[in-house]
MMTF fields as JSON, N, C-alpha, C and O atoms, coordinates in Angstrom:
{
  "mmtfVersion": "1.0.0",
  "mmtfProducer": "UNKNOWN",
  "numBonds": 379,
  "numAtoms": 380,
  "numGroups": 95,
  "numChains": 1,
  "numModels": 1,
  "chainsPerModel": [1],
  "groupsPerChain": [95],
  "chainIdList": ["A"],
  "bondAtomList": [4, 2, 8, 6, 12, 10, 16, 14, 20, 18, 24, 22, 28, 26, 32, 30, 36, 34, 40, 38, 44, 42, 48, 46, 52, 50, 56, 54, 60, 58, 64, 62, 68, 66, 72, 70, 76, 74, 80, 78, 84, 82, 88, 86, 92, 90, 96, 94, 100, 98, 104, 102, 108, 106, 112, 110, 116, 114, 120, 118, 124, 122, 128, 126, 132, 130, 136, 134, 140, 138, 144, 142, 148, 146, 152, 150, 156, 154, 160, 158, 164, 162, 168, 166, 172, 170, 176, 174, 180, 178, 184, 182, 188, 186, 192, 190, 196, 194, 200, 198, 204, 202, 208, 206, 212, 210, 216, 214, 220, 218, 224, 222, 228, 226, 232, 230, 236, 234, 240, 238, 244, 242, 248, 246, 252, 250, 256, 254, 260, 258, 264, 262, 268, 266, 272, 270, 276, 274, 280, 278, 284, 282, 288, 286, 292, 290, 296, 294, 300, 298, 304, 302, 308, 306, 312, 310, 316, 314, 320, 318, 324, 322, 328, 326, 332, 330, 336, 334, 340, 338, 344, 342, 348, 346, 352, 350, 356, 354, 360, 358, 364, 362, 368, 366, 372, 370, 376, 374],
  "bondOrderList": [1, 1, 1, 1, 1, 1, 1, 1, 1, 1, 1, 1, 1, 1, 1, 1, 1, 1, 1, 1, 1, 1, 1, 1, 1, 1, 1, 1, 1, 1, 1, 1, 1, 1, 1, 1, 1, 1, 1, 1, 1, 1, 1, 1, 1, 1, 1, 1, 1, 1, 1, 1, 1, 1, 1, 1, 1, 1, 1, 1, 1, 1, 1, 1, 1, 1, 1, 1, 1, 1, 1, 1, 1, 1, 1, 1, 1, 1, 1, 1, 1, 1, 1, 1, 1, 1, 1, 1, 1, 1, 1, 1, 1, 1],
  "groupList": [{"groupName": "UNK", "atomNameList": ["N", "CA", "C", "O"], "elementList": ["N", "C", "C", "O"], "formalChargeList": [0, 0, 0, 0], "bondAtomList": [1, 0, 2, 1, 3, 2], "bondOrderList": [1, 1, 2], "singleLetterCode": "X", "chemCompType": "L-PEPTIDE LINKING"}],
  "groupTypeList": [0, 0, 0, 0, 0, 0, 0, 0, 0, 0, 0, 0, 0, 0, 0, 0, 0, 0, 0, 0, 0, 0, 0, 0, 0, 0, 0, 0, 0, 0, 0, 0, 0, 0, 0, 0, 0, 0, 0, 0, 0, 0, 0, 0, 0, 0, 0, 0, 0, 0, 0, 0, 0, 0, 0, 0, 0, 0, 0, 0, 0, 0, 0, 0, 0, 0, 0, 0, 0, 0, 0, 0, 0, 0, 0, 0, 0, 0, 0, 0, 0, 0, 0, 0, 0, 0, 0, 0, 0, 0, 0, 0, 0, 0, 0],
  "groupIdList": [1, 2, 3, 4, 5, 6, 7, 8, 9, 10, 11, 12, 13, 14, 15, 16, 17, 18, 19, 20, 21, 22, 23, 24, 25, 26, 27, 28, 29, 30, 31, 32, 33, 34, 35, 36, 37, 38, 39, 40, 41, 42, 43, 44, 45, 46, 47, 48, 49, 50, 51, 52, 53, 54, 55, 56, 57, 58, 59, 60, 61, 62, 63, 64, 65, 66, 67, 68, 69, 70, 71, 72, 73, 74, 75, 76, 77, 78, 79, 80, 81, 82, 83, 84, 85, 86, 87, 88, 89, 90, 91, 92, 93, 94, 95],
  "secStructList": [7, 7, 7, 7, 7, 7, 7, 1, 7, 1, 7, 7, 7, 7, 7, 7, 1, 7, 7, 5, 7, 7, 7, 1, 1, 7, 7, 6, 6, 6, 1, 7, 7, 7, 5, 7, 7, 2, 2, 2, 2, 2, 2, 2, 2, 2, 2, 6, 6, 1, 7, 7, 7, 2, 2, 2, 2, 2, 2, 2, 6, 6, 1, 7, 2, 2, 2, 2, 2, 2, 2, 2, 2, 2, 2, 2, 2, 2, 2, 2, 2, 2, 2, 2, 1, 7, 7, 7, 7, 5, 7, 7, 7, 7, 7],
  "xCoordList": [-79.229, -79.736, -78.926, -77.704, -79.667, -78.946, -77.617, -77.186, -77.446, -76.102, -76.572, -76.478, -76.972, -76.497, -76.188, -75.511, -76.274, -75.23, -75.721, -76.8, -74.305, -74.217, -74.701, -74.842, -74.998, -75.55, -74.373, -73.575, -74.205, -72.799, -72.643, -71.605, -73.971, -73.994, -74.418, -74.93, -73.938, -74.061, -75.781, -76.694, -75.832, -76.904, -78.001, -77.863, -79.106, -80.192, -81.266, -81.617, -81.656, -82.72, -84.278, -85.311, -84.126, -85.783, -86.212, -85.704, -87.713, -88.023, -89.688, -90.66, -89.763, -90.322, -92.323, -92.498, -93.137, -94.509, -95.245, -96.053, -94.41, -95.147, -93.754, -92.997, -93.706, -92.722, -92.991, -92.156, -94.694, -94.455, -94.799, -95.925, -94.521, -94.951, -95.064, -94.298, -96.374, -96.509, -97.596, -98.1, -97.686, -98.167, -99.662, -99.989, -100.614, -101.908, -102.577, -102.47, -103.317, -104.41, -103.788, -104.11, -103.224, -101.943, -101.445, -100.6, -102.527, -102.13, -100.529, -99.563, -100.44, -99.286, -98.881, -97.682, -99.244, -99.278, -98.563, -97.756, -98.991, -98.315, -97.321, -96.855, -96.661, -95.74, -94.425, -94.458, -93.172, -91.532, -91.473, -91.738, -90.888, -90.545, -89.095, -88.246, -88.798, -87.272, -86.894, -87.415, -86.465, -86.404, -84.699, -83.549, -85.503, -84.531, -84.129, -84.753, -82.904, -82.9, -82.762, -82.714, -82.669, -83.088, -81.275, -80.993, -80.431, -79.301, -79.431, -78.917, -80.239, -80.078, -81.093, -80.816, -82.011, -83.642, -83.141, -83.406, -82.214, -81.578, -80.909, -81.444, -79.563, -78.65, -79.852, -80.042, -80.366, -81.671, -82.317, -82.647, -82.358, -83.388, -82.755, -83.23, -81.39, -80.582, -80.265, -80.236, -80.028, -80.114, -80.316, -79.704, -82.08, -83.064, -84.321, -85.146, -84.166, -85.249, -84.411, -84.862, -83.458, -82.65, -81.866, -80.794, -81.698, -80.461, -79.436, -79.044, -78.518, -77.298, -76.542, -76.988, -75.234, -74.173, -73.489, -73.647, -72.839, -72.358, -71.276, -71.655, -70.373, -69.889, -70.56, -70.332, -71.56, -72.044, -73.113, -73.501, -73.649, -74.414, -74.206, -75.04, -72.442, -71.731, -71.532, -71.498, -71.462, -71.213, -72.45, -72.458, -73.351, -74.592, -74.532, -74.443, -74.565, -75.085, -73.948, -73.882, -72.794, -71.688, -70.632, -70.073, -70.532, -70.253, -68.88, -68.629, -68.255, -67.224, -68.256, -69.466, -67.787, -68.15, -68.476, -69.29, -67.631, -67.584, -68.551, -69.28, -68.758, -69.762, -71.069, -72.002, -71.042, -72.666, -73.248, -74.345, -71.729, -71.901, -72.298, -73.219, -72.043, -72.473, -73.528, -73.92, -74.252, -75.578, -76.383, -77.063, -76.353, -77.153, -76.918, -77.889, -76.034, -76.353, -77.065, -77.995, -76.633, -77.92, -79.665, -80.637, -79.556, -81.04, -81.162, -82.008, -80.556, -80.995, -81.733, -82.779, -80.799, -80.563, -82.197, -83.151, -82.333, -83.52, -84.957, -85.994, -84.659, -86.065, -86.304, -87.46, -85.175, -85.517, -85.999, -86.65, -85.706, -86.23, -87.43, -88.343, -87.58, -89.232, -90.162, -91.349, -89.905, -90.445, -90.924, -91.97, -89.44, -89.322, -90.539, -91.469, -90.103, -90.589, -91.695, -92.322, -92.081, -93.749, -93.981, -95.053, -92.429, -92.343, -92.267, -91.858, -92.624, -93.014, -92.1, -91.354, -91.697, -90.938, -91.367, -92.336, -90.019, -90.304, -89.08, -87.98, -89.558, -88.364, -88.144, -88.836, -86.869, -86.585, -85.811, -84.732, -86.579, -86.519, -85.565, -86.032, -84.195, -83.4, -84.241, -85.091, -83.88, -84.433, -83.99, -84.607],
  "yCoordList": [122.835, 123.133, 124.292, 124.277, 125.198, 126.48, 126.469, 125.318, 126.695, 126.598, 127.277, 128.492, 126.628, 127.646, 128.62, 128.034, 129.261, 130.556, 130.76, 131.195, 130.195, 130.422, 131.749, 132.568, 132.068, 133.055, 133.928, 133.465, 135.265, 136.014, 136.639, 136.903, 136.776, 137.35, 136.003, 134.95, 136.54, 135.547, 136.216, 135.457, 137.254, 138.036, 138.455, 139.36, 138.08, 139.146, 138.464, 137.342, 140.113, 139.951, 140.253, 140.293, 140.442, 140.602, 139.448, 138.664, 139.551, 138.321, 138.677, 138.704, 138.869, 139.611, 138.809, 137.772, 139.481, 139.104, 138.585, 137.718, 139.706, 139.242, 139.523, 140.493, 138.645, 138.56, 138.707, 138.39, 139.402, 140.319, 141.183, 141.288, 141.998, 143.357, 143.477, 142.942, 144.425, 144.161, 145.654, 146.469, 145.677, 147.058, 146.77, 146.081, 147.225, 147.413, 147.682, 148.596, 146.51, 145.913, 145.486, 145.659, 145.141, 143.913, 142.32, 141.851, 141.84, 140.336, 139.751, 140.008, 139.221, 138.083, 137.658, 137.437, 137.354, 136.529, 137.544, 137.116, 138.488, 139.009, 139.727, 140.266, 139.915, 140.709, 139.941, 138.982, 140.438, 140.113, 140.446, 141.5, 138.897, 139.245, 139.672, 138.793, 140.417, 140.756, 140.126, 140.712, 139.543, 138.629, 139.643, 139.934, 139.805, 140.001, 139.644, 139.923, 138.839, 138.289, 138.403, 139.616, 137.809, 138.559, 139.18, 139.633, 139.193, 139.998, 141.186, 142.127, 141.396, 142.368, 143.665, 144.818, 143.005, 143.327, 144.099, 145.28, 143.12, 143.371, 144.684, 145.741, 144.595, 145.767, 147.002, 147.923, 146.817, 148.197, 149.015, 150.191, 147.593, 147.936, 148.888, 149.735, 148.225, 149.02, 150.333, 151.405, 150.38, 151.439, 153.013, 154.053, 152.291, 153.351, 153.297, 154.143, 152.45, 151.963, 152.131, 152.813, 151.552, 152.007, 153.047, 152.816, 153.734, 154.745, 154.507, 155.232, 153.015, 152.938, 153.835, 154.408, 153.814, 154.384, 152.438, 151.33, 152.854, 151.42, 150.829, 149.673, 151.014, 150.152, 149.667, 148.515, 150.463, 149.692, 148.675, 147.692, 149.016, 148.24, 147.113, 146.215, 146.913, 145.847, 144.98, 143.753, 145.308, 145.009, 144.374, 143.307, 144.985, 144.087, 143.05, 141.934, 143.227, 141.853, 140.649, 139.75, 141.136, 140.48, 140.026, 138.933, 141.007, 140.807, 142.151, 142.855, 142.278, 142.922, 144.581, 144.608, 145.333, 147.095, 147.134, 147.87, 146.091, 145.96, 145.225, 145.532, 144.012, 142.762, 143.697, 143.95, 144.198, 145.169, 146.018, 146.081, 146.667, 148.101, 147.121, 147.653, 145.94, 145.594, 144.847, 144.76, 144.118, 144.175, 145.147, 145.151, 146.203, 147.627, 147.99, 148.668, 147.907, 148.577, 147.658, 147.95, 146.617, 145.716, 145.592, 145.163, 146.118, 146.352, 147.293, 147.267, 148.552, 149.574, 149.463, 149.889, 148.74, 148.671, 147.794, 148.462, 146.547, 145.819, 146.559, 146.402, 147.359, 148.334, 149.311, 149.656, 149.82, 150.83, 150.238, 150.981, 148.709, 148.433, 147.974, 148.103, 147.604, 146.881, 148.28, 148.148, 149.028, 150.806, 151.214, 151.355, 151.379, 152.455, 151.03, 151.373, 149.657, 148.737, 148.214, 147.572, 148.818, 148.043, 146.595, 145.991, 145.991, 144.661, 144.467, 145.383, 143.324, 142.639, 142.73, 143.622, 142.015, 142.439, 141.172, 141.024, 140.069, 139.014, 138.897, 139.051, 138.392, 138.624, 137.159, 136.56, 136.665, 135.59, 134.4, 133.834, 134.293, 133.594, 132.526, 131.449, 132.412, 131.188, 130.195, 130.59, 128.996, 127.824, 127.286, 126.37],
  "zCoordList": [-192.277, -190.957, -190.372, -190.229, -190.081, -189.528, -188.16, -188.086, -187.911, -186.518, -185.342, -185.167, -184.712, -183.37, -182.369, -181.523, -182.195, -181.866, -180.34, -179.937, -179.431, -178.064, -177.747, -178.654, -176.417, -176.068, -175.626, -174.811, -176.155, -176.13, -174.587, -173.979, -174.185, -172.461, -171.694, -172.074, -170.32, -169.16, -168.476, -168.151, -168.419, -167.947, -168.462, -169.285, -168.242, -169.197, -168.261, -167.896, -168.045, -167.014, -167.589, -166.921, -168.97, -169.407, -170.005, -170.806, -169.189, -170.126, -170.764, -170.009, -171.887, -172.026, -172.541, -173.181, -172.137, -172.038, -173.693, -174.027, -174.462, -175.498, -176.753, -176.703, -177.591, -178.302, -179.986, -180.833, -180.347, -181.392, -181.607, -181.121, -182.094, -182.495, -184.36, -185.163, -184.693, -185.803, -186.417, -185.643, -187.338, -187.874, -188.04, -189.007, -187.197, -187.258, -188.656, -189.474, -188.601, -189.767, -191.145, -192.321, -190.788, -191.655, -191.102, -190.34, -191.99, -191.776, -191.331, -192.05, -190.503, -190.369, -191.294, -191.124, -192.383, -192.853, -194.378, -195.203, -194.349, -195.294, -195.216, -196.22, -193.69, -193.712, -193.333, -192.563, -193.952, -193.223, -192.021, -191.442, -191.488, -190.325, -189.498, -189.643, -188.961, -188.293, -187.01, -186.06, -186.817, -185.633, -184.614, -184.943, -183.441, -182.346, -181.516, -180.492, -181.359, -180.243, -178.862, -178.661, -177.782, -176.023, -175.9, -174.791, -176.688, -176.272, -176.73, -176.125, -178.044, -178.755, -177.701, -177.372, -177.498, -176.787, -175.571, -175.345, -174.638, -173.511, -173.707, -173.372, -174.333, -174.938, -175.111, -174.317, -175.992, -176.271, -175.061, -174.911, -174.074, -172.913, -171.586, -170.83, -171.77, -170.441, -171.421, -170.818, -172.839, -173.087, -172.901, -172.657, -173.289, -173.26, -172.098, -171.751, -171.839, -170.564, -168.964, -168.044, -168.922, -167.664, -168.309, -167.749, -168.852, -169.1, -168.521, -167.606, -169.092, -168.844, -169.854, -170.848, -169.331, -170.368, -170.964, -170.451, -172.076, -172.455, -171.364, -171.175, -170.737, -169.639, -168.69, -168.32, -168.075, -166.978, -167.645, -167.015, -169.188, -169.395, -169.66, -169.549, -170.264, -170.919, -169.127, -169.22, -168.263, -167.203, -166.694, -166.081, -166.94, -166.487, -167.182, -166.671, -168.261, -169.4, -169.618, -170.457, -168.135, -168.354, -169.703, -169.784, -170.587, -171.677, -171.794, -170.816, -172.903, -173.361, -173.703, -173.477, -174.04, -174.463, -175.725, -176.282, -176.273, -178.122, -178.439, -179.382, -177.643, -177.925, -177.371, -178.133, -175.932, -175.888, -177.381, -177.937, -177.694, -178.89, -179.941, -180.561, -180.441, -181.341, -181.556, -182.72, -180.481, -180.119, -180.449, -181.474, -179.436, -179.527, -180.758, -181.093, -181.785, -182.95, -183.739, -184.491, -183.559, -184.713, -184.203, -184.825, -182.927, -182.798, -183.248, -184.142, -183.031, -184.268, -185.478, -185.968, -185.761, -187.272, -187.525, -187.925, -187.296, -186.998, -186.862, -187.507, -185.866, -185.157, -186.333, -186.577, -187.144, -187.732, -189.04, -189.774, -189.511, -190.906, -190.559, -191.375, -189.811, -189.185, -189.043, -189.34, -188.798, -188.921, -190.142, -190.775, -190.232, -191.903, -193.049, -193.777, -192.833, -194.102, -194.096, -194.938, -192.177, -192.077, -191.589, -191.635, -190.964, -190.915, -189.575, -188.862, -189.07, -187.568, -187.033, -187.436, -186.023, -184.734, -183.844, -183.1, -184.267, -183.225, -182.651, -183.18, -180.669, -180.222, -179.686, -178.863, -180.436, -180.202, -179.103, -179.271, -178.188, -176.751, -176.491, -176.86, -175.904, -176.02, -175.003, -174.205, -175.171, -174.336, -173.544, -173.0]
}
């Protein structure tokens, strides 16, 4: 059974409408999926959507500069194989 994993920010203000994204006229069913979670989503969003710089963004999301930077880079990393490989894009909602 998989573990857990506390939520690394105190803050995150998106909540987002629809939670997949996926490559037009390609079954569900046949494609890998990349799962992102709402810190990673968040980090991305003050990014490039608010044009934070990384302190104030680490500051919003109430979190450390290192813990934001390493968020934001694994969404990178995520967004760009789901791109480049043709694979979905689910964003994964804590409860």
């Amino acid at each position: 059974m998989p573990r857990l994993r506390r939520c690394l920010c105190k803050k995150i203000k998106f909540e987002p409408n629809v939670i997949y994204f996926k490559p037009q006229g390609v079954s569900m069913r046949n494609l890998e999926i990349v799962n992102l979670s709402m810190e990673e989503i968040e980090a991305y969003r003050l990014r490039h959507i608010d044009d934070l710089e990384q302190k104030n963004a680490a500051e919003k999301m109430g979190t450390s500069q290192s813990t934001y930077q390493r968020l934001l880079y694994s969404a990178y990393e995520k967004i760009a194989d789901a791109l480049v490989k043709g694979k979905a894009i689910k964003i994964i909602k804590h409860k």
